[in-house]
C-alpha positions in Angstrom: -20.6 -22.9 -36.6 -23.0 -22.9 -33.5 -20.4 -24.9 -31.8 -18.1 -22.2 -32.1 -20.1 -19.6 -31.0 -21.2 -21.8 -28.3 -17.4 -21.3 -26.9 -17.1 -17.7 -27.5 -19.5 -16.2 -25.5 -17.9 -18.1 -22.3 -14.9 -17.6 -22.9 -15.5 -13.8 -23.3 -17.0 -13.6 -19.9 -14.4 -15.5 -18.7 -12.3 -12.5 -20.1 -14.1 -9.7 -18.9 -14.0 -10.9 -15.4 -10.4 -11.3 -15.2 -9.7 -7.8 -16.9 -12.2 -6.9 -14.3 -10.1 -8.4 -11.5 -7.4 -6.9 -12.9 -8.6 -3.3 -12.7 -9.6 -3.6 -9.8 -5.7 -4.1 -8.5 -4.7 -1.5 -10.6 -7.1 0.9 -8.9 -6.0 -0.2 -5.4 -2.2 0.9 -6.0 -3.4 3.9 -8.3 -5.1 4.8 -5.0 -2.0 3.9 -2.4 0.3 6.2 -5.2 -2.1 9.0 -5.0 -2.2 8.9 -1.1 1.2 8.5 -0.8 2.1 12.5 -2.3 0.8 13.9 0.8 3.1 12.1 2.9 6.1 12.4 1.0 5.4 16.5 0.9 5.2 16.1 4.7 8.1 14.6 5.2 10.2 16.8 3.0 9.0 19.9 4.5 9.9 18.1 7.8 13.4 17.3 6.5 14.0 21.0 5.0 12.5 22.2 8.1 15.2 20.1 9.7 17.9 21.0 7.3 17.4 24.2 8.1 17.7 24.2 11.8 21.2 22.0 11.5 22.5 24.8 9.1 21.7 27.8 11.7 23.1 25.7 14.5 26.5 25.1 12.2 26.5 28.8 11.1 26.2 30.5 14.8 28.9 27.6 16.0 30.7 28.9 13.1 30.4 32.5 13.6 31.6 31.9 17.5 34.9 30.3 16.6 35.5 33.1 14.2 34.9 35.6 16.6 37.3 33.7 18.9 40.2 33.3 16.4 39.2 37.3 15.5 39.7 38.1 19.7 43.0 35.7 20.2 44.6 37.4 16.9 43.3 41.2 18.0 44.5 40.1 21.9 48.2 41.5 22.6 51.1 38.5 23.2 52.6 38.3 25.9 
């Protein structure tokens, strides 16, 4: 029975510092994840901001060539 016991102590060290390597990984990403939500929050305000700008530029381009079409069809033919 000593013989056996003899094996299990080692062999749970040997276990514990695997599972400790192992954590320590798993803390590394857990770290690069919980960095990363500040830079995706940038960048989507940076693309809405973005978004946003396109969408006036369309609308005012839009709002011109109405106004055109509104002066040719209000202009008297000729």
């Amino acid at each position: 029975m000593s013989e056996s016991e003899d094996l299990v102590v080692p062999m749970l060290r040997e276990m514990r510092k695997e599972m400790g390597e192992r954590f320590d990984g798993v803390d590394q990403r857990l770290d690069k994840i919980e960095s990363n939500p500040k830079s995706f929050r940038n960048a989507l305000t940076a693309d809405t901001m973005m978004s946003k700008f396109i969408t006036r530029d369309f609308e005012e381009r839009i709002e011109a060539l109405e106004k055109k079409m509104d002066d040719l069809l209000k202009a008297p033919r000729a």
